[in-house]
Biopython code that builds the backbone (N, CA, C, O; Angstrom):
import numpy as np
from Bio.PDB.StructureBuilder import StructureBuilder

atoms = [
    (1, "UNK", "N", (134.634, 101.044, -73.726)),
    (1, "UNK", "CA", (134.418, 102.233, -72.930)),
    (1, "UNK", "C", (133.908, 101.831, -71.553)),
    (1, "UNK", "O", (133.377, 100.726, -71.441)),
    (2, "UNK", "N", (134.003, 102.492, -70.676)),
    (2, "UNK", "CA", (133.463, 102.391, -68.712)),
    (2, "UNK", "C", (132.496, 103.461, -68.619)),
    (2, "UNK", "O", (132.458, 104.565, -69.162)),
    (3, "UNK", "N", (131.803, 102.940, -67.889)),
    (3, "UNK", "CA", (130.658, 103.923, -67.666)),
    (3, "UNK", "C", (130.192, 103.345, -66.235)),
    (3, "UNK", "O", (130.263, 102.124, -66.093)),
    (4, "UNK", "N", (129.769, 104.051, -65.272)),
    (4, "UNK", "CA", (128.735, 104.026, -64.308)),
    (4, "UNK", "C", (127.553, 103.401, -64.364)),
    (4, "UNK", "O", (126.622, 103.737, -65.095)),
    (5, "UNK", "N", (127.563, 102.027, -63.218)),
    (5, "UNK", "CA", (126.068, 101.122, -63.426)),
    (5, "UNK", "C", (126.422, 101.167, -61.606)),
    (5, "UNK", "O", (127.342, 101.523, -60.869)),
    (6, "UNK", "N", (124.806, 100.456, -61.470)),
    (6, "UNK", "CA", (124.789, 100.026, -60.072)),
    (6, "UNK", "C", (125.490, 99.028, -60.071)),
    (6, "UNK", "O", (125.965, 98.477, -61.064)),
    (7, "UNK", "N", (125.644, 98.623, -58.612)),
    (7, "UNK", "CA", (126.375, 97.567, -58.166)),
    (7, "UNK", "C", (125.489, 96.037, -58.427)),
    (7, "UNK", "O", (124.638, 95.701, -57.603)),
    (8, "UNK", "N", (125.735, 95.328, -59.427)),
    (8, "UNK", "CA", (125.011, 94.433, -59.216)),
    (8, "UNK", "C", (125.799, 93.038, -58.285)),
    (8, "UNK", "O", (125.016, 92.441, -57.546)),
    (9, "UNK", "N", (127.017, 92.611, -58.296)),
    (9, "UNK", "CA", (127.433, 91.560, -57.970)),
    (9, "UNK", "C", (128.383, 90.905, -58.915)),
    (9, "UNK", "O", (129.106, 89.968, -58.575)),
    (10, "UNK", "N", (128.352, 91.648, -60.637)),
    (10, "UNK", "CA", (128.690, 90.706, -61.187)),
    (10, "UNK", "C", (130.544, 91.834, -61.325)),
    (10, "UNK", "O", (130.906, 92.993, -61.126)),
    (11, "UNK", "N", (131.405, 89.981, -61.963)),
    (11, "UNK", "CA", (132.530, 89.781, -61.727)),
    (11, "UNK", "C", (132.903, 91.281, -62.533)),
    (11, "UNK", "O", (133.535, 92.078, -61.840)),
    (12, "UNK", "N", (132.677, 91.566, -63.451)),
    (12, "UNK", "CA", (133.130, 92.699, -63.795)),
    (12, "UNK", "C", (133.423, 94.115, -63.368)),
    (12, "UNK", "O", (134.140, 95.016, -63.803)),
    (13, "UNK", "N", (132.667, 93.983, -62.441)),
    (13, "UNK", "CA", (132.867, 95.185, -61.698)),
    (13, "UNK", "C", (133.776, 95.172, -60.193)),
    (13, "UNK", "O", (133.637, 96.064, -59.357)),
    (14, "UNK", "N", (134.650, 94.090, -60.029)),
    (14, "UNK", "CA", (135.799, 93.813, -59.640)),
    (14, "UNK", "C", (137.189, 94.562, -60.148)),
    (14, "UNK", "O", (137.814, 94.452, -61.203)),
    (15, "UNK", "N", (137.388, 95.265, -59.120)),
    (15, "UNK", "CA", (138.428, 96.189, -59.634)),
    (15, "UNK", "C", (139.881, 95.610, -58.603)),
    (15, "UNK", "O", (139.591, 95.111, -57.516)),
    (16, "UNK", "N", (141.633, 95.719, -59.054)),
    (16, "UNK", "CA", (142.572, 95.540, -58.592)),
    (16, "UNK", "C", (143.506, 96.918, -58.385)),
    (16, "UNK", "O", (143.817, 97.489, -59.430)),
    (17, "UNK", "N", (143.876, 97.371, -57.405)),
    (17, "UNK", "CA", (144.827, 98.960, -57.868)),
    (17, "UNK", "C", (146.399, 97.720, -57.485)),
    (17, "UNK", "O", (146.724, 97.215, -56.410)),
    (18, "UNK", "N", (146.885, 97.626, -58.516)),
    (18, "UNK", "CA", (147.616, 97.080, -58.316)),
    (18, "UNK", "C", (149.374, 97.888, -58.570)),
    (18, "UNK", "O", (149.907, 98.183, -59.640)),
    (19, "UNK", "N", (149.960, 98.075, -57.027)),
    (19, "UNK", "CA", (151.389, 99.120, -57.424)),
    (19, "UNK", "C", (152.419, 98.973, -58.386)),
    (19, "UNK", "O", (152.854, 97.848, -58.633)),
    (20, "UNK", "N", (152.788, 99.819, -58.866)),
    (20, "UNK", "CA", (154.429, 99.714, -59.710)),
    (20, "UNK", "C", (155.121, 100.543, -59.123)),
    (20, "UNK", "O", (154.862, 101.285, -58.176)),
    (21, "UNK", "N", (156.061, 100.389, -59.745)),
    (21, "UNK", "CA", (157.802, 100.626, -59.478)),
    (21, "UNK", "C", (157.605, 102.526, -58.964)),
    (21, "UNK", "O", (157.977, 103.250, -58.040)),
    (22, "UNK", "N", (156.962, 102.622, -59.970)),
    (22, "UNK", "CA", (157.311, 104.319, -60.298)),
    (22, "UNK", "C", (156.138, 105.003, -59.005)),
    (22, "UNK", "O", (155.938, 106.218, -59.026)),
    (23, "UNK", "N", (155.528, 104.255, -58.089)),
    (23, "UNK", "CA", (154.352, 105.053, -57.020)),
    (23, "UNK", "C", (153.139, 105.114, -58.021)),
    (23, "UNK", "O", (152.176, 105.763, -57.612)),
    (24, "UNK", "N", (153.074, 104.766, -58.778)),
    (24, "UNK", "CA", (151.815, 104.925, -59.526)),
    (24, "UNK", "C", (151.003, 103.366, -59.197)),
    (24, "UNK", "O", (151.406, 102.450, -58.480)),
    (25, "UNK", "N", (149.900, 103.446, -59.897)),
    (25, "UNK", "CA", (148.946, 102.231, -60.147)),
    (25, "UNK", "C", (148.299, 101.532, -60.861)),
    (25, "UNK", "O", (147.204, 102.047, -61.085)),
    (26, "UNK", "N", (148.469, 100.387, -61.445)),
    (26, "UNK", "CA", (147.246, 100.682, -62.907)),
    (26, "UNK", "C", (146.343, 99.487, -62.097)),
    (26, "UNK", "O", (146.678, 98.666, -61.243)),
    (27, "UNK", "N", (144.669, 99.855, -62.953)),
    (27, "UNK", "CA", (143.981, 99.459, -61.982)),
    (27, "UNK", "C", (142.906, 98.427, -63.091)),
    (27, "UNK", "O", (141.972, 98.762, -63.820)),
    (28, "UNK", "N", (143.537, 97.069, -62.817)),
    (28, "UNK", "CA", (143.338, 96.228, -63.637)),
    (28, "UNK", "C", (141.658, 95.361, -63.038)),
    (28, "UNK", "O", (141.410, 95.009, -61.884)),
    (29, "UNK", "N", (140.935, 95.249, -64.020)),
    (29, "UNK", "CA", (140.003, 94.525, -64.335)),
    (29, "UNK", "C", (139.895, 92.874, -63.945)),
    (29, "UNK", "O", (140.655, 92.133, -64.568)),
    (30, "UNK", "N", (139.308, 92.482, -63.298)),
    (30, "UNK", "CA", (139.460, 91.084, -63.142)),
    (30, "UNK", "C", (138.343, 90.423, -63.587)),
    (30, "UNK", "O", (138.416, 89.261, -63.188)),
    (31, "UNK", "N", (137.267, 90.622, -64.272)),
    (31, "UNK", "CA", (136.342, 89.675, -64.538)),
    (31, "UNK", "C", (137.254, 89.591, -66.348)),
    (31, "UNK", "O", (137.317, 88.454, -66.817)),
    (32, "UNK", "N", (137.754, 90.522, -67.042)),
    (32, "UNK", "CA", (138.308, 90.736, -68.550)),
    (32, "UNK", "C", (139.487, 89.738, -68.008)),
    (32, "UNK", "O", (139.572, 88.641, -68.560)),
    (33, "UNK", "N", (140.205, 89.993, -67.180)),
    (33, "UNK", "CA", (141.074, 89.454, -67.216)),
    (33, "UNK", "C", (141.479, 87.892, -66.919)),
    (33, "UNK", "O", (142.131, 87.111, -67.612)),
    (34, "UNK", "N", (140.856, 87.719, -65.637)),
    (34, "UNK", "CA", (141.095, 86.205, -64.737)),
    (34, "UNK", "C", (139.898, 85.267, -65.680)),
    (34, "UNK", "O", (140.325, 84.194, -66.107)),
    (35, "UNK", "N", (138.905, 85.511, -65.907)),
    (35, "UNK", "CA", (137.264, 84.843, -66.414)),
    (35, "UNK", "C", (138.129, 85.093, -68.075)),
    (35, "UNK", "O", (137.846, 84.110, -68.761)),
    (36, "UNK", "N", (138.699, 85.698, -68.568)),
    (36, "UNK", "CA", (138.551, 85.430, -70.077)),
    (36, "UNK", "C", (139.938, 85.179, -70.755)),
    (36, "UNK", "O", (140.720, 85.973, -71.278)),
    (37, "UNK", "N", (139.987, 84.068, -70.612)),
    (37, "UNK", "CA", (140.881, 83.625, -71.502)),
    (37, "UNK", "C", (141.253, 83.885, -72.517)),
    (37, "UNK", "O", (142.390, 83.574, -72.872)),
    (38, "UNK", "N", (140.527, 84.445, -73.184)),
    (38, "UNK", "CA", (140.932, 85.304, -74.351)),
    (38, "UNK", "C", (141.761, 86.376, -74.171)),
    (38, "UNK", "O", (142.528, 86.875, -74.994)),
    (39, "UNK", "N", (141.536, 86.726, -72.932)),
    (39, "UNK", "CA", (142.188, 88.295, -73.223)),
    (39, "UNK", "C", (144.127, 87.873, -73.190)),
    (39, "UNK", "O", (145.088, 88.541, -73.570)),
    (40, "UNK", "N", (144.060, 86.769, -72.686)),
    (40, "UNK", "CA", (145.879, 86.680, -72.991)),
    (40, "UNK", "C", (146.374, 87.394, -71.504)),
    (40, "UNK", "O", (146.529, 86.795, -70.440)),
    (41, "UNK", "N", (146.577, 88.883, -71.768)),
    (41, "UNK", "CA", (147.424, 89.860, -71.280)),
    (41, "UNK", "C", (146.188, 90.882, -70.274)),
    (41, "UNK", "O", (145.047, 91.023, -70.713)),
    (42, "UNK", "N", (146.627, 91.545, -68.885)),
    (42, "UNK", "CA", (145.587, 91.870, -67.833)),
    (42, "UNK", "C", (145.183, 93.123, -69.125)),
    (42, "UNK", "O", (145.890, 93.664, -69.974)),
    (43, "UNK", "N", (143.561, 93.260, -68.746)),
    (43, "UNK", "CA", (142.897, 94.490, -69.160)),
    (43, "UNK", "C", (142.923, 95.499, -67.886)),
    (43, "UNK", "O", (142.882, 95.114, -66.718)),
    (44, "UNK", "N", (142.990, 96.736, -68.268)),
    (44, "UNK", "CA", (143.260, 97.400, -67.167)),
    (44, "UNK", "C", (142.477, 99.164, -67.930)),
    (44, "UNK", "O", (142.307, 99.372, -69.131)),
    (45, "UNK", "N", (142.165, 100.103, -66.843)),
    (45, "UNK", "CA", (142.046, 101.342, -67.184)),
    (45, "UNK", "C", (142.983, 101.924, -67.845)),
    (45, "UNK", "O", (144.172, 101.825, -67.541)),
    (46, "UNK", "N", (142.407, 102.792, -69.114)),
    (46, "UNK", "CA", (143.604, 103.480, -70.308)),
    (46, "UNK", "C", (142.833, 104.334, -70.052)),
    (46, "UNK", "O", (141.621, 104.300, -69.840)),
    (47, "UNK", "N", (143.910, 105.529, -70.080)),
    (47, "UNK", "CA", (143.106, 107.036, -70.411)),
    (47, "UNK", "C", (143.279, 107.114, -71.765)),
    (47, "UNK", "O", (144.369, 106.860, -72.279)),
    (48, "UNK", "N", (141.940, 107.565, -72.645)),
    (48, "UNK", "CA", (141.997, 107.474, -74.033)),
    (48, "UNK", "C", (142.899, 108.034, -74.574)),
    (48, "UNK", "O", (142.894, 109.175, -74.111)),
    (49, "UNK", "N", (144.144, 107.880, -75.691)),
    (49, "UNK", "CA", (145.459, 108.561, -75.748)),
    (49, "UNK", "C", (145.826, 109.421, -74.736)),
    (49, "UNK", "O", (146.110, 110.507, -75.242)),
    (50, "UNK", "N", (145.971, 109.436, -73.337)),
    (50, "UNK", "CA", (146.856, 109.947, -72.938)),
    (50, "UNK", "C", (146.245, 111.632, -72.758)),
    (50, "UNK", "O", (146.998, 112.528, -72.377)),
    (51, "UNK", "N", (145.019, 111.839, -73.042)),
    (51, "UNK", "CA", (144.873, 113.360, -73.168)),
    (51, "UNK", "C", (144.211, 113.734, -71.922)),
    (51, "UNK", "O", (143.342, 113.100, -71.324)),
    (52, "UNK", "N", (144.819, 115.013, -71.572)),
    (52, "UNK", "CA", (144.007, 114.849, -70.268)),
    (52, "UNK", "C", (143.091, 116.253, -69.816)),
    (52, "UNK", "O", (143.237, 117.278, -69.150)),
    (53, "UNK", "N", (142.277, 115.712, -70.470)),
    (53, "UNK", "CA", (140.851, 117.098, -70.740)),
    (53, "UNK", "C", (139.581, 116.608, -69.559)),
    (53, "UNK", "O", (139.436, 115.398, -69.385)),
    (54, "UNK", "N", (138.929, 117.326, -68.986)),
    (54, "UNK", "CA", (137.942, 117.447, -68.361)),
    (54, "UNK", "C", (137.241, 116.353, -68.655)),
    (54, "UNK", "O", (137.896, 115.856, -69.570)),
    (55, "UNK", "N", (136.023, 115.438, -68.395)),
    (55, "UNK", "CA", (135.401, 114.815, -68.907)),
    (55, "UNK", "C", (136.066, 113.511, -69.961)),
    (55, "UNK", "O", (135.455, 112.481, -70.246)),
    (56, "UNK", "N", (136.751, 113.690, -70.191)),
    (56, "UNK", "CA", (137.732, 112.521, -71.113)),
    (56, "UNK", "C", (136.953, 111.062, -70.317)),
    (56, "UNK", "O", (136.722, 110.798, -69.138)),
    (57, "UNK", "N", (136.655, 110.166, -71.887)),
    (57, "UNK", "CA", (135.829, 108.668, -71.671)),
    (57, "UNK", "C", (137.649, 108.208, -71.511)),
    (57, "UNK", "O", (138.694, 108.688, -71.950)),
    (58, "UNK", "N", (137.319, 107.125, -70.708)),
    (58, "UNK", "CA", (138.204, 105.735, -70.081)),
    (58, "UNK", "C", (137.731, 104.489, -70.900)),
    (58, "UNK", "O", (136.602, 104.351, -71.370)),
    (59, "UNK", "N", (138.822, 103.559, -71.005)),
    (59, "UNK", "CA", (138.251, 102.488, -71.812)),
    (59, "UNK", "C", (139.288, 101.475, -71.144)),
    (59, "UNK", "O", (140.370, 101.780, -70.643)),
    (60, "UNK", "N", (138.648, 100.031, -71.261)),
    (60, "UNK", "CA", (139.344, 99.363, -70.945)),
    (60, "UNK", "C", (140.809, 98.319, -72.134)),
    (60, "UNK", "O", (140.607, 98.085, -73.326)),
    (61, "UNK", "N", (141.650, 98.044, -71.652)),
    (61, "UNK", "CA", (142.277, 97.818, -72.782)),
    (61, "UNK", "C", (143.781, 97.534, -72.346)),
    (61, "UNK", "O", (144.372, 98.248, -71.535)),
    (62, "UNK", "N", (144.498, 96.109, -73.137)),
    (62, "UNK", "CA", (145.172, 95.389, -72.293)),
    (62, "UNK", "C", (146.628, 96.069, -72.083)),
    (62, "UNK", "O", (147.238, 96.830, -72.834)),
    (63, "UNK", "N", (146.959, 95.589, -70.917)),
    (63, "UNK", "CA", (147.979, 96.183, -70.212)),
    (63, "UNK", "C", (149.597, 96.435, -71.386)),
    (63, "UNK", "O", (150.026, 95.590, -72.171)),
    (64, "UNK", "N", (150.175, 97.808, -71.140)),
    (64, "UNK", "CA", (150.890, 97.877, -72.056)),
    (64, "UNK", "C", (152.163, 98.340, -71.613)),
    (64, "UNK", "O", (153.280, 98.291, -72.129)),
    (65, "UNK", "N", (151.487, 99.072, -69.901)),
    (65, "UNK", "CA", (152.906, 99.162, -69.019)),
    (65, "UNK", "C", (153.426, 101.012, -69.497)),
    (65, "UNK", "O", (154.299, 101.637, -68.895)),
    (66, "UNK", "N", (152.594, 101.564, -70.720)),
    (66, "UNK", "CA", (152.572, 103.168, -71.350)),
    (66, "UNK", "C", (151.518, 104.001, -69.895)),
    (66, "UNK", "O", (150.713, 103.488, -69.118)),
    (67, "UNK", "N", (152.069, 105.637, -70.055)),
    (67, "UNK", "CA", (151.738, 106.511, -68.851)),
    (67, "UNK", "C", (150.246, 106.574, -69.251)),
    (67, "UNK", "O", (149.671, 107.323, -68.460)),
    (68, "UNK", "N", (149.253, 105.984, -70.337)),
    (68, "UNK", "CA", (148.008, 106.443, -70.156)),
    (68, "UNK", "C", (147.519, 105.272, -69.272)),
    (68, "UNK", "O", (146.408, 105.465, -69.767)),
    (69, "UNK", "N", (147.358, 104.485, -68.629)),
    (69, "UNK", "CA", (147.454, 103.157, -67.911)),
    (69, "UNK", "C", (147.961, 103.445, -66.375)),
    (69, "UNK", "O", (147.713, 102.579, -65.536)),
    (70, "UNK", "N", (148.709, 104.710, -65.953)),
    (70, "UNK", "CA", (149.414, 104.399, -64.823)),
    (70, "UNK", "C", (148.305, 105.682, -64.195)),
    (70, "UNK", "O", (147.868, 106.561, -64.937)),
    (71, "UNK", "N", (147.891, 105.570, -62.400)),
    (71, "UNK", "CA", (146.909, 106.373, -61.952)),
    (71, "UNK", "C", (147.552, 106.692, -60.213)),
    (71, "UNK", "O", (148.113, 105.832, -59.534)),
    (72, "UNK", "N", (147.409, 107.469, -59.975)),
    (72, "UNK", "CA", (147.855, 108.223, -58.662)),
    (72, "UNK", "C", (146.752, 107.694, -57.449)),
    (72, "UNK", "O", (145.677, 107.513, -58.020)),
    (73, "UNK", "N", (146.681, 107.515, -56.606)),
    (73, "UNK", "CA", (145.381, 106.988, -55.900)),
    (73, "UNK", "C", (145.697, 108.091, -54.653)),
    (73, "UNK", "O", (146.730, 108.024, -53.987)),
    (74, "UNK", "N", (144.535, 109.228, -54.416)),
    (74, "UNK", "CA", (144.476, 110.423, -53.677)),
    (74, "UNK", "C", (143.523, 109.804, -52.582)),
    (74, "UNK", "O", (142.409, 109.319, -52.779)),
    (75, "UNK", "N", (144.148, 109.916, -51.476)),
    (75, "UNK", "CA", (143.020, 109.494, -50.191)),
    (75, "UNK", "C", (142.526, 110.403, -49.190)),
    (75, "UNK", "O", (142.410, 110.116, -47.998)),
    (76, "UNK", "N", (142.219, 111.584, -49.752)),
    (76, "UNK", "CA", (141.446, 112.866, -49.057)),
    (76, "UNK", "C", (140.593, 113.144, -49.223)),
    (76, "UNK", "O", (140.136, 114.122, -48.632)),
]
sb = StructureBuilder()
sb.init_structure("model")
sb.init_model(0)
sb.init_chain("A")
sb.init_seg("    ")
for serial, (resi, resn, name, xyz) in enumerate(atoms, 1):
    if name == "N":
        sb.init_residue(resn, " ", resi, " ")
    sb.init_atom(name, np.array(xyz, "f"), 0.0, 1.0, " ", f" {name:<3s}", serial, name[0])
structure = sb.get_structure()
């Protein structure tokens, strides 16, 4: 799950909006991803199944290329 902390410095809170094909964005994680070898495949923001209710928790979780993963970036 993501949640709101201060800014401390650390790698995790390194964020990528990185574009696709379709104008969308998915906005991948770089301390999960680049720092952990484990993870294999980029971790990136999922909207929890796909539902899209008020308040809905975000979780992080590896890239799958599915519409709960893809994000619009509004600059107003």
């Amino acid at each position: 799950m993501l949640w709101q902390q201060p800014c401390n410095g650390n790698e995790a809170q390194n964020w990528e909006f990185i574009p696709q094909s379709n104008s969308y964005f998915v906005i991948e994680n770089q301390a999960a991803t680049v720092f952990n070898p484990l993870a294999g495949t980029p971790m990136v923001i999922d909207d929890y199944y796909g539902q899209a209710t008020s308040g809905l928790q975000m979780w992080l979780d590896t890239a799958n290329g599915l519409a709960p993963q893809n994000w619009l970036l509004n600059l107003q």
